[in-house]
C-alpha positions in Angstrom: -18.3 -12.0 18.1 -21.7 -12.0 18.7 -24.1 -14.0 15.7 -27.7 -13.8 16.4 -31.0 -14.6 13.5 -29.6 -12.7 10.1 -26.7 -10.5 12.5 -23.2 -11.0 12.9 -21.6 -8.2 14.8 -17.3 -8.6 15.6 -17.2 -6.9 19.3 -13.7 -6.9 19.5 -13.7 -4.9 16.3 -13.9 -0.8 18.8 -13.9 2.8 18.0 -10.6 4.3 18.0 -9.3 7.8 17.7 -5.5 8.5 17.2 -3.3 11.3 17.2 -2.0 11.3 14.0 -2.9 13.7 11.4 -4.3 12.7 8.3 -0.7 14.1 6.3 0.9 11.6 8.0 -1.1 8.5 8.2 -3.8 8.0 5.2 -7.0 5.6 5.3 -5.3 3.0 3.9 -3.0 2.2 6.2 -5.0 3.4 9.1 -7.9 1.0 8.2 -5.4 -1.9 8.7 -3.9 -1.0 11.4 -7.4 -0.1 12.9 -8.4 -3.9 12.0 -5.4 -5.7 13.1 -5.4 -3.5 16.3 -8.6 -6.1 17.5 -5.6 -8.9 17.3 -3.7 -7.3 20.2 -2.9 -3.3 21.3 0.5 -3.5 20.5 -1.2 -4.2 16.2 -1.9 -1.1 16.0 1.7 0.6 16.7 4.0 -2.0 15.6 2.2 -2.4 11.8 2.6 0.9 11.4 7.0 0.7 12.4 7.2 -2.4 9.9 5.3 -1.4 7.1 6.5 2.6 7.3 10.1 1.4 7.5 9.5 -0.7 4.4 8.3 2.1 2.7 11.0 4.7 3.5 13.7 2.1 3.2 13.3 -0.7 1.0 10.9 0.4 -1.3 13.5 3.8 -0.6 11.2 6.5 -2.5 10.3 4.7 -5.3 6.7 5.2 -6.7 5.7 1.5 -6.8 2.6 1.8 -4.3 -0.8 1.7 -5.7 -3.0 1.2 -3.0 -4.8 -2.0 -4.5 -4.8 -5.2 -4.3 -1.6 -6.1 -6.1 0.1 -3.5 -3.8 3.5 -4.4 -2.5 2.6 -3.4 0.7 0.3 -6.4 1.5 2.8 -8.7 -0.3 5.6 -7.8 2.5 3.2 -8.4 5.1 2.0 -11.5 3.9 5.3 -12.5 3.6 7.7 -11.1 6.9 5.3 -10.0 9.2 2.2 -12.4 9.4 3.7 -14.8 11.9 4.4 -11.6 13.8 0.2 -10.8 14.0 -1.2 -14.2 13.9 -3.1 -13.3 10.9 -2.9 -13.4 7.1 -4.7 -10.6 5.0 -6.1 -12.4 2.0 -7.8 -10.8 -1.2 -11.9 -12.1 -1.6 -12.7 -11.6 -5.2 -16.8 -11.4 -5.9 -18.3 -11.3 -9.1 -22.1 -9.8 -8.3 -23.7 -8.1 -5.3 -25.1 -11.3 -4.4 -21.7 -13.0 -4.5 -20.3 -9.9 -1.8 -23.0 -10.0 0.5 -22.6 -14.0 1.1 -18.6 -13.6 0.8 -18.8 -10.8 3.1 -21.5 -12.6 5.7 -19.5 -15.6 5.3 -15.9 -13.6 6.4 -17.6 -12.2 9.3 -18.9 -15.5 10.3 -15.0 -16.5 10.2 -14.2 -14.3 12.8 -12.4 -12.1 9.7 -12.2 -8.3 10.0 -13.3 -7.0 6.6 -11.7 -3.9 4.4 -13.5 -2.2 1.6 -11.4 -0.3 -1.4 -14.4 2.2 -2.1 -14.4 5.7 -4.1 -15.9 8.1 -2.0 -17.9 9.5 -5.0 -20.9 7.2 -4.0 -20.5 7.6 0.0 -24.1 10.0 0.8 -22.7 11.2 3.7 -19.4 12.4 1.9 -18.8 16.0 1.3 -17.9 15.3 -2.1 -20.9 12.4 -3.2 -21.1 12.7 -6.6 -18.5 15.7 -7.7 -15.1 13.2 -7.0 -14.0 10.7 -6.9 -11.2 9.5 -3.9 -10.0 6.5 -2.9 -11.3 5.9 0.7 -11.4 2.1 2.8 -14.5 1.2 5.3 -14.0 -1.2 8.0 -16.8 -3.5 8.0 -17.2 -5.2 11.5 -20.6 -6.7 10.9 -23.8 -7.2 8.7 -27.7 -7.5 9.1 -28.9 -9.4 6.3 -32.7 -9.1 7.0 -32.2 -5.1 6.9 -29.3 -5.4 4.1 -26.9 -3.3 6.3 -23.5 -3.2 7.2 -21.9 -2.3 10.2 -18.8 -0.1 9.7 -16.2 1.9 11.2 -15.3 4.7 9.4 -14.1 8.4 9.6 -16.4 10.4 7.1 -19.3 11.1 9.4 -17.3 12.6 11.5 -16.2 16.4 10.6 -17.3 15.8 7.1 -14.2 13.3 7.2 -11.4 15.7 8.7 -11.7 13.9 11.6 -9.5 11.2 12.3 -12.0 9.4 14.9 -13.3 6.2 13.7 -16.9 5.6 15.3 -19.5 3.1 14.4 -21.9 3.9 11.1 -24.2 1.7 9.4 -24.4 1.9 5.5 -26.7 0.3 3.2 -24.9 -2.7 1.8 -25.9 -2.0 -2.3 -23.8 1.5 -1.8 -20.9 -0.9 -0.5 -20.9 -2.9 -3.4 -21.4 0.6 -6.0 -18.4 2.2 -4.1 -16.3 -0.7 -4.4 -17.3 -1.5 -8.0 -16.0 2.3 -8.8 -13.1 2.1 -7.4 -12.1 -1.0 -9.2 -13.4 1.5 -12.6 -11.6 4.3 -10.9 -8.1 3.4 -9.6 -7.4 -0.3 -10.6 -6.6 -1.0 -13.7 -5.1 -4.6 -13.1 -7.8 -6.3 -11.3 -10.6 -8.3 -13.5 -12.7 -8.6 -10.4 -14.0 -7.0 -7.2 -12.9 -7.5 -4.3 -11.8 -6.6 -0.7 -9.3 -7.8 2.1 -9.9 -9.6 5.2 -7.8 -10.6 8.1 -8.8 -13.6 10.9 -9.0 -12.2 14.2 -7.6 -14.4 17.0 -5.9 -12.5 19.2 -3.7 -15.8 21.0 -2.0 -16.1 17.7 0.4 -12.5 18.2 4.0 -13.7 18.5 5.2 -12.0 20.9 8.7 -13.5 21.0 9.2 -13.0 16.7 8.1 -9.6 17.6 10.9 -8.9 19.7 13.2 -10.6 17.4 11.8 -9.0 13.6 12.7 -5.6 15.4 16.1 -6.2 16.9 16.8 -7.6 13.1 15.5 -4.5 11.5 16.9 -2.0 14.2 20.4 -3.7 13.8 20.0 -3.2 9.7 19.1 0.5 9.8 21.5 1.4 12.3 24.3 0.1 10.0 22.8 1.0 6.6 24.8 3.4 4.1 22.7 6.6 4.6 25.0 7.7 1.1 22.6 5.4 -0.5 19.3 6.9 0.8 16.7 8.8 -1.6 17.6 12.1 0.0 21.0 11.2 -0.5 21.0 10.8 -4.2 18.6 13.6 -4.3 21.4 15.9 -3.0 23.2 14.4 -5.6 21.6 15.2 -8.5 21.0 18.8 -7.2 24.4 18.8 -7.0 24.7 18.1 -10.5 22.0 20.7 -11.6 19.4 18.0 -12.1 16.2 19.1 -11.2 13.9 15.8 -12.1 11.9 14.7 -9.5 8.1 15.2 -7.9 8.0 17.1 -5.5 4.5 16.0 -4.4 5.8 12.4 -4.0 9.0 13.2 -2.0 6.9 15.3 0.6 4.9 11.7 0.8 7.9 10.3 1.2 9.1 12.3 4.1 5.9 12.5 5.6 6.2 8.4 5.4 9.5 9.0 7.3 7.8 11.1 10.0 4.8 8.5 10.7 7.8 5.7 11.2 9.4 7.9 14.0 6.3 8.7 16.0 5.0 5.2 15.6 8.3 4.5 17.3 7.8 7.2 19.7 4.0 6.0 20.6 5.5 2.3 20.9 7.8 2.6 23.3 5.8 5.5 25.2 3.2 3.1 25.9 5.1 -0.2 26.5 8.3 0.4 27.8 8.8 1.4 31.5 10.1 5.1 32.3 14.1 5.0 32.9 17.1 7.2 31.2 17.2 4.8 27.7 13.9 5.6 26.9 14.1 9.3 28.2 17.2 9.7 25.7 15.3 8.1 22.9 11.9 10.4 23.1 14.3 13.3 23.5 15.9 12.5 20.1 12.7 11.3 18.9 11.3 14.5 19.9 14.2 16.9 18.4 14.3 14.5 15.1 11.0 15.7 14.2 11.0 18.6 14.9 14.2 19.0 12.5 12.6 16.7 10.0 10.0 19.1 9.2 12.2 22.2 8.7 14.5 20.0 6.8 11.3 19.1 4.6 10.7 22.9 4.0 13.7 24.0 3.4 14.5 20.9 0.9 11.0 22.6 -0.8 12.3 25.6 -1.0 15.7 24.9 -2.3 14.7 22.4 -5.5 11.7 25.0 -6.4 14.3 27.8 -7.0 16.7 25.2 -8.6 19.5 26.6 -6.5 23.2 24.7 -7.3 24.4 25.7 -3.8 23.5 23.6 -1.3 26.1 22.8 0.9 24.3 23.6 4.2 21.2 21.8 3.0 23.4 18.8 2.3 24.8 18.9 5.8 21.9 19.2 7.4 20.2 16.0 5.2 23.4 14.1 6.4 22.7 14.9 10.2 19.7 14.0 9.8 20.0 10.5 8.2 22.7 9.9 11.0 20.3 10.6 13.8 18.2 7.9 12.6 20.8 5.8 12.8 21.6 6.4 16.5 17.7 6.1 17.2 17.7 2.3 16.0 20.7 1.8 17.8 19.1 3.4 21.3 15.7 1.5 20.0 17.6 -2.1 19.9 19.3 -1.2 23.5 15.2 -1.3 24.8 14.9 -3.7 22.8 17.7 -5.8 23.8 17.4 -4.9 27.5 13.7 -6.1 27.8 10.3 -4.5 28.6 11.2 -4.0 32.8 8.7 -3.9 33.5 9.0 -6.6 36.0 11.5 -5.1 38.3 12.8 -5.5 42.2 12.1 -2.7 45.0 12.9 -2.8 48.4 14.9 -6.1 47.5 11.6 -8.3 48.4 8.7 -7.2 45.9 8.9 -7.5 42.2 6.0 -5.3 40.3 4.4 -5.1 37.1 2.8 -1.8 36.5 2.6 -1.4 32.2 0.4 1.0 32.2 2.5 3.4 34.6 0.0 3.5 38.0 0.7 5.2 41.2 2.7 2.7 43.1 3.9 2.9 46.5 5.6 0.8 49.2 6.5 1.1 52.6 7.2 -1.6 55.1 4.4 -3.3 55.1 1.9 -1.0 53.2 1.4 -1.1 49.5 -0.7 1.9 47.8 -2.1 1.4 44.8 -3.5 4.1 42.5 -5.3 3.8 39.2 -5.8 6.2 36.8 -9.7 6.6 35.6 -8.7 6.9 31.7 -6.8 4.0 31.7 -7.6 0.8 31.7 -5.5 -1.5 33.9 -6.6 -5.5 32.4 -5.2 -8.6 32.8 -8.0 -10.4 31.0 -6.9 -13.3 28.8 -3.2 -12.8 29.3 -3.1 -9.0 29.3 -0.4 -7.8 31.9 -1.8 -4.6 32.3 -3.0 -4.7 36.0 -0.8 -3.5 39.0 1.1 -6.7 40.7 3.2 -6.3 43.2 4.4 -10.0 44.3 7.1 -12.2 46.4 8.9 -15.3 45.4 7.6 -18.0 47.1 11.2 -19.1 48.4 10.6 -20.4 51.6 7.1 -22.4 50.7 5.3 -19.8 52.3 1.3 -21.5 52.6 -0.2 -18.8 54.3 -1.0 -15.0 53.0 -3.1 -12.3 54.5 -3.8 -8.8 54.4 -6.1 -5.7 55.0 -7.4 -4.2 52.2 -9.1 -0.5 52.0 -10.7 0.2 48.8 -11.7 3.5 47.4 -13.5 3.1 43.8 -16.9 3.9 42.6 -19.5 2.2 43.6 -20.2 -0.9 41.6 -18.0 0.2 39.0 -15.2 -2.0 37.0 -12.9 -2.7 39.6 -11.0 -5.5 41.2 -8.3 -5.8 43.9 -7.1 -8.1 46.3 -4.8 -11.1 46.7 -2.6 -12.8 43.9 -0.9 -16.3 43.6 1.0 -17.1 40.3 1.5 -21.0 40.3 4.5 -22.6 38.9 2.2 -23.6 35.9 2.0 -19.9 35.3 -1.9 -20.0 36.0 -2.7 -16.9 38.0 -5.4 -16.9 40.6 -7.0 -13.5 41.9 -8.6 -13.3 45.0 -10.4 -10.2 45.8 -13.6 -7.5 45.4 -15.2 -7.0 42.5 -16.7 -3.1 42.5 -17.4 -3.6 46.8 -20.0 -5.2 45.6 -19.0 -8.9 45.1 -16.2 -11.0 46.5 -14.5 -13.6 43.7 -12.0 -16.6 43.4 -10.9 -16.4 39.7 -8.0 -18.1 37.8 -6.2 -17.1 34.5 -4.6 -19.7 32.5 -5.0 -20.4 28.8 -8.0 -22.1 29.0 -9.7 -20.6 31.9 -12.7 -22.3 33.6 -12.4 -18.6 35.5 -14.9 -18.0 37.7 -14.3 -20.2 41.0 -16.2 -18.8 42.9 -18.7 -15.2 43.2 -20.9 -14.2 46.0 -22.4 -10.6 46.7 -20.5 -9.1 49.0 -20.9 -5.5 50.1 -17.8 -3.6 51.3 -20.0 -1.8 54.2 -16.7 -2.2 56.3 -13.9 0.5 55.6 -11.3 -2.4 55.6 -11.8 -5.7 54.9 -9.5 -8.9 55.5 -8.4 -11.3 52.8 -6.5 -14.2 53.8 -5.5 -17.7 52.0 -3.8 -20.5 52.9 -2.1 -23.8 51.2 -2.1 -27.3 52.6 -0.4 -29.7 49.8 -2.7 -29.3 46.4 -5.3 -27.8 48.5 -6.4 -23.9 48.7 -8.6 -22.0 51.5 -10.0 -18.6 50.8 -11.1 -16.5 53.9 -13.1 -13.0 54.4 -13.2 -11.6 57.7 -11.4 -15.1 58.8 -14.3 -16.6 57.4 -13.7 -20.0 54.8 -14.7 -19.0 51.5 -13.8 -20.9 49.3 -11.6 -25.1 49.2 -10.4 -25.5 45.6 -7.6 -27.9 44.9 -4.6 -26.4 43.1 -2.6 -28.0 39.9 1.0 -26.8 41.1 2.8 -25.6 43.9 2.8 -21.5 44.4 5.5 -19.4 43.0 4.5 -16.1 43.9 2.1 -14.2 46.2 1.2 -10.9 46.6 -1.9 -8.5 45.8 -3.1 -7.2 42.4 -5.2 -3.9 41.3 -7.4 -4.0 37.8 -9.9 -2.3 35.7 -11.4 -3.7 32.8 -13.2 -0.4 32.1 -12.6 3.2 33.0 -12.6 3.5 36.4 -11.0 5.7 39.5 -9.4 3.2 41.5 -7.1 3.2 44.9 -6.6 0.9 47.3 -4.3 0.0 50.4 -3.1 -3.3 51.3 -1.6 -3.7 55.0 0.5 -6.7 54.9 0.0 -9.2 57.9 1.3 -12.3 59.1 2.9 -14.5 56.7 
């Protein structure tokens, strides 16, 4: 968050583009899971599993969502899922444009996210301003009072709105307030006041041990629901009976709800769940369940618009259906159950975390390291992210050295080099910084980080990093060259090397292992 004169900007508050099409995942929903996304990048993902399973299954097809601020939505996040995020989405009422600009200046200042309900019939930059009016929900991430803007991430600017890339935008803040004010007019007929939603963004507060529990609850209840008692279920039933009753409109919403669940699932666990036959056999079924889901959808269409009494094979197909999502909680909660992996054993003597699915390879005493340039590898205030590749300090090993060949861009956003993690869990990085500066730095929750920096240009093919322990005390060496004396809190519990980015960047490096 940056606050400077009459400007409040919320950094962590980025750009995103998705993959999902706007059928399956509306503004609504996106904007929060866009918001709550700054609390951590697993947000984004896992708010979209929770609150799509809600829909499909506990709410179970009924039209009780209204997309305000009485919707049920919010209320089950507020109430199940906020000690999951670390953040509560509250409702600010306002009574005038005076009393939203100081509201809204005053939730930025709070470190607060904020999301407008607006009808896109006063947007200028909509294709539609002033011919119809549409619900539509800006994410404001900041505000210039002196120029009476606000910063804002939204979609419409981009394709005339068919994209589904969020950039930044700046809008003049009286069109905020004449959006929202019509949507109130337009859509919500229960609210006496304005108003919009905010959520506190400190991204400590994700839980990530609830987390793991909430979903091995809700896994374990869908894979032993009654699927007889689903909405398609009774749907068939009524067919069956030559009732004919429902909207159609609204059950394709529904299964479209059902199709953003399964690829959230499929995105989750493709991004932060290590490669290994479990989750090979659950993006296979993930893959072949919606795939079948939309010729299901079609052919459900087609059926109930011709009002057709026979439907025995449309039946059995519904029924296969529900029972493969059955099987894909129970697969999910065997991940789920068995743990991310991604800390694993090779060669019986180095464990290694590698999240984000580097190049990793290990001989007998060479480790290769290679990072991709359109991923970022972090492990910046707790992240886990970066390549490490470590030893258990079992025999009090005090002394750690190694030759290390880097091959990055020049100056770019990349660091490598030697790794201790202390028994404290405090994690100290030893290493280059872009070949163009050498640095001591130690993670821990409240990191005095930097302990030491000094340019150092990597002129040398291959340089040598080397650090030893006497007692509470730590020396640092280049080139057998002292460094760096820093005392440490606790004794070392691992050792080993490390590889980050904390921006794009091409990255590989070797590490030759030396004496020990």
């Amino acid at each position: 968050m940056s606050f400077k004169d009459s400007e409040i900007i919320l950094s962590k508050v980025k750009k995103i583009e998705d993959s999902y099409e706007w059928s399956e995942l509306n503004c609504f929903y996106r904007a929060f899971a866009i918001g709550l996304s700054s609390l951590n990048e697993k947000a984004y993902d896992l708010f979209l599993i929770y609150i799509t399973a809600y829909v499909a299954y506990i709410i179970n097809g009924e039209r009780v969502l209204s997309f305000d601020a009485n919707d049920s939505v919010l209320k089950y996040y507020n109430s199940e899922l906020k000690d999951i995020f670390g953040a509560e989405i509250k409702r600010n009422d306002f009574t005038s444009y005076k009393n939203m600009k100081k509201k809204i200046l005053n939730t930025l200042i709070n470190n607060e996210v904020v999301i407008v309900p607006s009808d896109l019939y006063f947007l200028p930059y909509c294709k539609t301003y002033l011919e119809l009016h549409k619900r539509h929900y800006l994410i404001v991430k900041g505000f210039n009072e002196r120029k009476n803007l606000l910063y804002i991430l939204d979609n419409m600017q981009n394709e005339l709105g068919a994209s589904t890339a969020y950039s930044d935008f700046m809008i003049k803040t009286g069109e905020v307030y004449e959006m929202c004010s019509s949507f109130k007019k337009s859509f919500d007929n229960v609210s006496t006041k304005n108003y919009y939603w905010s959520a506190k963004l400190d991204t400590d507060n994700f839980d990530e041990k609830k987390n793991k529990e909430y979903l091995h609850r809700l896994c374990l209840k869908l894979s032993n629901h009654d699927i007889n008692k689903e909405f398609e279920a009774t749907l068939i039933d009524k067919m069956k009976e030559g009732i004919f009753d429902i909207d159609l409109l609204h059950y394709m919403e529904y299964i479209n709800t059902k199709k953003l669940l399964f690829a959230s699932i499929k995105k989750y666990v493709d991004k932060f769940y290590e490669s290994g036959e479990v989750k090979s056999e659950l993006c296979n079924m993930l893959d072949l369940y919606l795939k079948e889901r939309e010729r299901i959808k079609i052919l459900f269409a087609v059926t109930y618009q011709k009002k057709v009494e026979c439907i025995e094979q449309l039946e059995d197909d519904i029924q296969d259906l529900l029972k493969m999502e059955k099987e894909i909680f129970k697969v999910l909660n065997t991940i789920i159950e068995k743990g991310n992996s991604c800390v694993k054993e090779r060669n019986t003597d180095y464990m290694i975390v590698n999240n984000n699915n580097a190049d990793v390879e290990l001989g007998n005493n060479k480790i290769s390291i290679n990072l991709d340039e359109d991923i970022i590898y972090d492990l910046w205030k707790n992240a886990d992210n970066g390549v490490q590749i470590y030893k258990e300090n079992n025999n009090d090993i005090r002394y750690f050295n190694v030759d290390m060949k880097m091959d990055c861009h020049f100056g770019g956003s990349s660091h490598c080099g030697i790794m201790l993690i202390l028994e404290n869990g405090d994690k100290i990085l030893f290493g280059s910084l872009g070949k163009l500066n050498m640095a001591v730095h130690k993670l821990s929750d409240n990191p005095e980080y930097e302990l030491y920096i000094e340019n150092y240009v990597l002129e040398e093919e291959i340089v040598n990093l080397q650090i030893n322990s006497e007692d509470k005390e730590c020396y640092f060496y280049i080139d057998q060259k002292e460094v760096l004396k820093c005392e440490i809190e606790t004794k070392i519990k691992y050792y080993g090397v490390f590889a980050k980015t904390w921006e794009n960047c091409k990255c590989s490096v070797d590490f030759i292992v030396k004496d020990i």
